[in-house]
N, CA, C and O atoms as CSV, one atom per row, in Angstrom:
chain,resi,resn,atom,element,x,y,z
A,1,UNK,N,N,101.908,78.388,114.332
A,1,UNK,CA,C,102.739,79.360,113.653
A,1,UNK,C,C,102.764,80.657,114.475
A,1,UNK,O,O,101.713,81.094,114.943
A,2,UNK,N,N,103.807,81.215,114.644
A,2,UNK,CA,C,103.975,82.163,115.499
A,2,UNK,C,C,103.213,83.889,114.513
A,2,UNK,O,O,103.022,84.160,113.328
A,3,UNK,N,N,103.041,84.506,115.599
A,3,UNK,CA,C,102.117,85.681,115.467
A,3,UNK,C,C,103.302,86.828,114.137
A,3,UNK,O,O,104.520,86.731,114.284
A,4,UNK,N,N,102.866,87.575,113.240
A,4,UNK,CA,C,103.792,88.468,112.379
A,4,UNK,C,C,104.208,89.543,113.226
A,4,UNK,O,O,103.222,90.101,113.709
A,5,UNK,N,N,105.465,90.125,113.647
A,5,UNK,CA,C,105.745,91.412,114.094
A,5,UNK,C,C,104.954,92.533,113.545
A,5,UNK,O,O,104.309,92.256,112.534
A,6,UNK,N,N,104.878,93.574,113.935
A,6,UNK,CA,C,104.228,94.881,112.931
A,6,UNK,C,C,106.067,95.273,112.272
A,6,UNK,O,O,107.135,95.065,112.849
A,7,UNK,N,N,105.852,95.778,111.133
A,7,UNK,CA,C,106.915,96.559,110.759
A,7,UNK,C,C,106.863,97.923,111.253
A,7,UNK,O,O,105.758,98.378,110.956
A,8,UNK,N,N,107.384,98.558,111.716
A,8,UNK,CA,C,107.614,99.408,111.763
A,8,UNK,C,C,107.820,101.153,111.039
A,8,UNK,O,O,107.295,102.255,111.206
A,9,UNK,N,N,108.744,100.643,110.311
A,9,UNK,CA,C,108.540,101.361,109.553
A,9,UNK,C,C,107.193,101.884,108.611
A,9,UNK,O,O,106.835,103.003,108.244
A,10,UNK,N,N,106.800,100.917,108.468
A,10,UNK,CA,C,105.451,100.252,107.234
A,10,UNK,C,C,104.543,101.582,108.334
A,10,UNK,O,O,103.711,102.377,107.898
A,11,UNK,N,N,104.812,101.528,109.163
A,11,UNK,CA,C,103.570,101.819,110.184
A,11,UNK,C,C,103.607,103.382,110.382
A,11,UNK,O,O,102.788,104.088,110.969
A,12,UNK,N,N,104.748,103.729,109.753
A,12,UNK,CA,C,105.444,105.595,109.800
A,12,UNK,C,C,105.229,106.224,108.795
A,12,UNK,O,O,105.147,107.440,108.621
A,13,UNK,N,N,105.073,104.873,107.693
A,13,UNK,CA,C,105.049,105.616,106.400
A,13,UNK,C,C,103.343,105.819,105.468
A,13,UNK,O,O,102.855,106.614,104.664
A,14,UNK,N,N,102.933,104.594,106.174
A,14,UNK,CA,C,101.531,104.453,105.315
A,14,UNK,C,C,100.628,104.529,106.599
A,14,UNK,O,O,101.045,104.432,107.753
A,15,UNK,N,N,99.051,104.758,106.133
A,15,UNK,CA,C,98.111,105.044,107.168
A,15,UNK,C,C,96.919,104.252,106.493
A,15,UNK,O,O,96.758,104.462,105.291
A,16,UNK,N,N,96.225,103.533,107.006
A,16,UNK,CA,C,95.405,102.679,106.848
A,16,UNK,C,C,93.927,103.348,107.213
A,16,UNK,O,O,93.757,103.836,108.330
A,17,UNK,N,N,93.078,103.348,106.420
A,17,UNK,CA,C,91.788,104.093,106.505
A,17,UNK,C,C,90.852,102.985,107.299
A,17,UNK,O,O,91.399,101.885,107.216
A,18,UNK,N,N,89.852,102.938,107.900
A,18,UNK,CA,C,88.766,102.298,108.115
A,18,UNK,C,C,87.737,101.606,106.709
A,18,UNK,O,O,86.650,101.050,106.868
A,19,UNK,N,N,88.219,101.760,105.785
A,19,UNK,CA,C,87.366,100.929,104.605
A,19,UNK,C,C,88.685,100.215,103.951
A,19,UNK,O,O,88.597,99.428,103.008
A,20,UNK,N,N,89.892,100.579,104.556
A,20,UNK,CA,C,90.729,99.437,103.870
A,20,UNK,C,C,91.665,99.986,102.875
A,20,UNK,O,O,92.317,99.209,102.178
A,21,UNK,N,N,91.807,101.505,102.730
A,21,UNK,CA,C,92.428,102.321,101.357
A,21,UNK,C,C,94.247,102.456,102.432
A,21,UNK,O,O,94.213,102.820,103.607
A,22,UNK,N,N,95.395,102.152,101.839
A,22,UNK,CA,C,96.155,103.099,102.128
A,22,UNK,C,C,96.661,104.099,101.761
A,22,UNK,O,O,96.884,104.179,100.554
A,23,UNK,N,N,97.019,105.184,102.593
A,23,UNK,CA,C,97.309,106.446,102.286
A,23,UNK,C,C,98.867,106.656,102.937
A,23,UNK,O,O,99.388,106.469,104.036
A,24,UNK,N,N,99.375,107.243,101.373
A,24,UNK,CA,C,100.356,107.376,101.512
A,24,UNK,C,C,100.429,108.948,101.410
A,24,UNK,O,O,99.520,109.633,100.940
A,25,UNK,N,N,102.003,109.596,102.068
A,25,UNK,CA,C,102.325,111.143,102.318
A,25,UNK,C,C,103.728,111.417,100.438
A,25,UNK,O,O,104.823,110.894,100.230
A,26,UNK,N,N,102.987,112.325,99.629
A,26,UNK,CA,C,103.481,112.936,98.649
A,26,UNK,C,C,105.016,113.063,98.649
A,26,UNK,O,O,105.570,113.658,99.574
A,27,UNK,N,N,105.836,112.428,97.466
A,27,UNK,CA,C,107.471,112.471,97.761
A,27,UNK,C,C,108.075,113.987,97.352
A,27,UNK,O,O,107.441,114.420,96.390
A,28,UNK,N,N,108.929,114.747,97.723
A,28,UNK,CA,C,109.673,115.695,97.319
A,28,UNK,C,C,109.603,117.010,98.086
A,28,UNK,O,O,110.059,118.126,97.836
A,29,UNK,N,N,108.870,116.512,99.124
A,29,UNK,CA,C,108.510,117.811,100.342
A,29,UNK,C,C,109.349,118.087,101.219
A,29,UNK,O,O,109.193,119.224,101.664
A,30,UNK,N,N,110.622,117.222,101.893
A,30,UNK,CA,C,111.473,117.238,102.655
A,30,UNK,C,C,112.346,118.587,102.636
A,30,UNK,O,O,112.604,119.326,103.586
A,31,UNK,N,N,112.632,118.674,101.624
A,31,UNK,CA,C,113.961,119.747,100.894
A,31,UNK,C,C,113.713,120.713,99.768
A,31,UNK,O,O,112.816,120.547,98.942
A,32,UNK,N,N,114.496,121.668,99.770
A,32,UNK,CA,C,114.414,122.787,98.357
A,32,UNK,C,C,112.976,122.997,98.119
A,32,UNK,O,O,112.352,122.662,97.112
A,33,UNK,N,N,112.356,123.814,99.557
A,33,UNK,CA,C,110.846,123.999,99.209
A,33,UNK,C,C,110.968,124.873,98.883
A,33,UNK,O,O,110.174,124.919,97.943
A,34,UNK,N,N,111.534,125.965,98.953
A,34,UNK,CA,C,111.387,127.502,99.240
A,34,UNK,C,C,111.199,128.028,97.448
A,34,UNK,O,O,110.571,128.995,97.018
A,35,UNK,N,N,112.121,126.825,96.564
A,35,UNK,CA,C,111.810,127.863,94.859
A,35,UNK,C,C,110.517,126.860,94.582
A,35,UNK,O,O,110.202,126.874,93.392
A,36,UNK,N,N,109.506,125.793,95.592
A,36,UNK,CA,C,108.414,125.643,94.966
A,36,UNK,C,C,107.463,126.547,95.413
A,36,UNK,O,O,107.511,127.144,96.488
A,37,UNK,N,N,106.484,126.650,94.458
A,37,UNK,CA,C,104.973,127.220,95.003
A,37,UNK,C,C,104.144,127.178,96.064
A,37,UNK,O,O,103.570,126.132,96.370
A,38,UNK,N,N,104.033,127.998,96.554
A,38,UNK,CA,C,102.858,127.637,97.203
A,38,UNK,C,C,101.859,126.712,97.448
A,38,UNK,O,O,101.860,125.904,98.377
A,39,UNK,N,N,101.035,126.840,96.629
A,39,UNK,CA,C,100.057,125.533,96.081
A,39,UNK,C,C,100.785,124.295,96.162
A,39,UNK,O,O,100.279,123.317,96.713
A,40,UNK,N,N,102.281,124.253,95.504
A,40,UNK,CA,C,102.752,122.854,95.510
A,40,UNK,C,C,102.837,122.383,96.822
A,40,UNK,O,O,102.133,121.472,97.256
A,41,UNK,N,N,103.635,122.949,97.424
A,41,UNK,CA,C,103.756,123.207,98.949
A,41,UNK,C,C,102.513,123.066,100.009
A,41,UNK,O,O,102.821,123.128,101.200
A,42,UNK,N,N,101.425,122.921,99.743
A,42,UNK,CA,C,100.512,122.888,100.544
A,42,UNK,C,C,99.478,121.489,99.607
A,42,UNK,O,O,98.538,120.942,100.184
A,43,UNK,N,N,99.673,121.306,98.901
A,43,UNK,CA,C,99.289,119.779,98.425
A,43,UNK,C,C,100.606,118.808,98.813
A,43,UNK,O,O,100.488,117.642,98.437
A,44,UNK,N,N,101.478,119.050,99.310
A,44,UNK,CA,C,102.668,118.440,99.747
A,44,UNK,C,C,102.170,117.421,101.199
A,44,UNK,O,O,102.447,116.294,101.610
A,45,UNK,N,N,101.084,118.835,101.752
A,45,UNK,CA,C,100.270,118.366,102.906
A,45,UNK,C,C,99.374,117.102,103.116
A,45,UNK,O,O,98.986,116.458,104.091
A,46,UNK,N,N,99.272,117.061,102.218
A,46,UNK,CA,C,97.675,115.948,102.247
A,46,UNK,C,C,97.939,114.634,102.012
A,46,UNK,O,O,98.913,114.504,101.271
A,47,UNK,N,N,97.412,113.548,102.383
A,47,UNK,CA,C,97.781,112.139,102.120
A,47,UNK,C,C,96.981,111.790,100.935
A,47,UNK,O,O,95.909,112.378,100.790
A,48,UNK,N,N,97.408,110.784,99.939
A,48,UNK,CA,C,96.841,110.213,99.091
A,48,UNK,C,C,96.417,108.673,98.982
A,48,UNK,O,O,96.795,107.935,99.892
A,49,UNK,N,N,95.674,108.142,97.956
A,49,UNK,CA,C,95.851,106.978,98.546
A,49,UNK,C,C,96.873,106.235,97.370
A,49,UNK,O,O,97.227,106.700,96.287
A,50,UNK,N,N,97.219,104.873,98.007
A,50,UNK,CA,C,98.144,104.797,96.844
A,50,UNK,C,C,97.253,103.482,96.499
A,50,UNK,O,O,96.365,102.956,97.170
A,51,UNK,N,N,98.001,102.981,94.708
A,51,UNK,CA,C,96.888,102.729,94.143
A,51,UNK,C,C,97.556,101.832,93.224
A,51,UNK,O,O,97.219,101.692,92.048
A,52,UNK,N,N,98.811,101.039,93.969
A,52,UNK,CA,C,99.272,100.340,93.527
A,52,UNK,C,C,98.873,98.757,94.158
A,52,UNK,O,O,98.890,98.649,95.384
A,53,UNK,N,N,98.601,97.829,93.526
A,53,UNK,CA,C,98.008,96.702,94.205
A,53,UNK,C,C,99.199,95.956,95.220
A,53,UNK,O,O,99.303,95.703,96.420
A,54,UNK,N,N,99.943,95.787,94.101
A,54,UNK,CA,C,101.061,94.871,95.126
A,54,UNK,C,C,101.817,95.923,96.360
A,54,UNK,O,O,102.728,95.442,97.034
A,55,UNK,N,N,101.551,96.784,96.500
A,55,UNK,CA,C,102.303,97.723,97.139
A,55,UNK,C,C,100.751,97.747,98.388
A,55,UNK,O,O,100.761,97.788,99.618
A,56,UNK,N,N,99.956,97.716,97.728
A,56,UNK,CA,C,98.751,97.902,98.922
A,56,UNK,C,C,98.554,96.348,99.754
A,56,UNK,O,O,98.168,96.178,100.910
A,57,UNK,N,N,98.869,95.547,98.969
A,57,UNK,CA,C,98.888,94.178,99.414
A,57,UNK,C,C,99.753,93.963,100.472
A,57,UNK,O,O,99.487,93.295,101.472
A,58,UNK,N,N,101.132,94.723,100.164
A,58,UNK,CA,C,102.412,94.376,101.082
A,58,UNK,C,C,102.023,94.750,102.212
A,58,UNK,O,O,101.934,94.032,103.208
A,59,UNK,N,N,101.707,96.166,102.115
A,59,UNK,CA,C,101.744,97.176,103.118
A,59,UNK,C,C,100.603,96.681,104.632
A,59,UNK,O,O,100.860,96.942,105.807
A,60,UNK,N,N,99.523,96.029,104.184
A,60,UNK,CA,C,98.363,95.443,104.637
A,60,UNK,C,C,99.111,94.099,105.671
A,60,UNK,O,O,98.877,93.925,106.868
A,61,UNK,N,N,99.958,93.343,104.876
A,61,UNK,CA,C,100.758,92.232,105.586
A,61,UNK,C,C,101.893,92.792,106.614
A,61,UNK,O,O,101.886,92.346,107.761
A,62,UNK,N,N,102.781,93.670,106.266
A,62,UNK,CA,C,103.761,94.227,107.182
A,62,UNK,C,C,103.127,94.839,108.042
A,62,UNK,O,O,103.694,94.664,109.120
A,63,UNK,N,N,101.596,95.934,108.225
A,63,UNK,CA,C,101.440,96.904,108.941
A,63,UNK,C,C,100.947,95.851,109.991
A,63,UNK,O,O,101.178,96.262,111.128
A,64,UNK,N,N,100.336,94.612,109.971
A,64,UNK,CA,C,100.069,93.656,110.707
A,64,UNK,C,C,98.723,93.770,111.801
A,64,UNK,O,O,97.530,93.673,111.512
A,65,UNK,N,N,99.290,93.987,113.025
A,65,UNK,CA,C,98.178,94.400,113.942
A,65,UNK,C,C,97.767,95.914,114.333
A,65,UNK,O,O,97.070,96.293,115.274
A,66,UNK,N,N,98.530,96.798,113.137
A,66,UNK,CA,C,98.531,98.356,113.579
A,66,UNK,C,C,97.753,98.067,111.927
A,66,UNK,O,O,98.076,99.111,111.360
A,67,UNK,N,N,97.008,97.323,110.983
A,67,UNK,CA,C,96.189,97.741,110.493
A,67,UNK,C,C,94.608,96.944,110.674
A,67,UNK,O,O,93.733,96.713,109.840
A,68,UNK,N,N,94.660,96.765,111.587
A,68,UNK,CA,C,92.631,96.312,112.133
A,68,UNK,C,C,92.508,97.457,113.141
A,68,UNK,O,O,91.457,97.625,113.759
């Protein structure tokens, strides 16, 4: 059976920790920052992990050889 491509994308969007968590980047930061807060705006910064199973499952199969 032939080897899985990495996705690409998969690989821009999520970040794979060394114990296996992915971390995903907070939605709504792109645009119309300026009437949010501060604070909002700077937790906009930080990655989280996400904490959805089937979504952590996928992400683990598409990210391929860009997650070992």
């Amino acid at each position: 059976m032939p080897k899985l491509k990495t996705h690409k994308g998969t690989v821009k969007r999520f970040r794979l920790t060394k114990n296996g968590k992915v971390m995903r980047m907070k939605a709504g930061r792109t645009h119309l920052r300026r009437k949010k807060g501060s604070s909002k705006n700077s937790d906009f910064r930080h990655a989280v992990p996400s904490t959805v199973k089937s979504i952590v499952k996928t992400v683990k199969v598409m990210a391929g050889s860009a997650a070992k």
